[in-house]
C-alpha positions in Angstrom: -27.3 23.2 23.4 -23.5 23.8 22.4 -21.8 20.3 22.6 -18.8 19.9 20.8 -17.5 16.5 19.6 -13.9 15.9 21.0 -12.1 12.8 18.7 -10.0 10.5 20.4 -6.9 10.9 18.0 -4.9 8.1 20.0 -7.9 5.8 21.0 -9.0 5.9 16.9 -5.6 5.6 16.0 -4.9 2.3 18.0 -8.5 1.4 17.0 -8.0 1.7 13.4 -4.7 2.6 12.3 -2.4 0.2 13.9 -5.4 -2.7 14.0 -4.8 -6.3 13.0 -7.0 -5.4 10.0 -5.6 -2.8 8.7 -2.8 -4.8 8.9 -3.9 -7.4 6.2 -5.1 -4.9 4.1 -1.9 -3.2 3.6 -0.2 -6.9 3.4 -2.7 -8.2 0.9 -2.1 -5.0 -1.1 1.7 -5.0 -1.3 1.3 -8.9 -2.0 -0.9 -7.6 -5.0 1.3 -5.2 -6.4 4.6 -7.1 -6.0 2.5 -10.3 -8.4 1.5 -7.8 -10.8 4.9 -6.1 -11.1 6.3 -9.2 -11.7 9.3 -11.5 -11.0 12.8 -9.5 -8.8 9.7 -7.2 -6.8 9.2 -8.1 -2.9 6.9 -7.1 -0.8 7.6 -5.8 2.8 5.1 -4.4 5.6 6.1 -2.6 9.2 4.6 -1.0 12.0 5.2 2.7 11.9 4.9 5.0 14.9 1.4 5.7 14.0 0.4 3.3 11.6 1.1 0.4 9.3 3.6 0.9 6.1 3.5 -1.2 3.2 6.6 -1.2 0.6 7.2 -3.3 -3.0 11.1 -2.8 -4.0 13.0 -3.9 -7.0 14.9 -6.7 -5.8 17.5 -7.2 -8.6 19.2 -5.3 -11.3 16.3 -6.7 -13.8 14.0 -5.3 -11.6 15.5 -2.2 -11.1 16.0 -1.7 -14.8 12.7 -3.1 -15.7 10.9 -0.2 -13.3 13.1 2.3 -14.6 13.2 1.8 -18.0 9.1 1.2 -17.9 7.7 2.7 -14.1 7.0 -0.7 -13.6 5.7 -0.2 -10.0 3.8 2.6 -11.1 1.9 0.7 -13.1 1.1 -1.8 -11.1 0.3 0.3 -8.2 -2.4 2.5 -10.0 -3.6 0.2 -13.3 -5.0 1.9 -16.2 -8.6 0.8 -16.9 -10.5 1.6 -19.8 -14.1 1.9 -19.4 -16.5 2.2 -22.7 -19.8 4.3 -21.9 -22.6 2.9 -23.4 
């Protein structure tokens, strides 16, 4: 009984990767992380070869500044959360 299990890359790939949900999720998440970074951040989304790429740039020199001076995008990309144990 030696079956092997032989993925699909291409058929899991169209499946997943470029689906229409993926899609959202990487559009909802940009969205997210443009509103938290603040005003002079946009948002963009496009289809790569293989999958969906999602990008927040500083839009203006404020902006720029603003995310060099403080990693703005950083931040708002990967929040710090404190968490108390009990």
């Amino acid at each position: 009984m030696n079956k092997k299990f032989v993925l699909d890359k291409k058929g899991f790939r169209d499946e997943v990767f470029k689906a229409d949900f993926m899609h959202q999720l990487v559009t909802e998440t940009v969205n997210e992380i443009a509103q938290t970074a603040g005003d002079g951040f946009e948002p963009s989304t496009s289809m790569g070869k293989t999958r969906w790429h999602g990008m927040v740039r500083a839009d203006d020199f404020k902006a720029r500044k603003d995310d060099f001076d403080n990693n703005t995008l950083l931040k708002a990309a990967y929040p710090l959360k404190v968490v108390e144990n009990d």
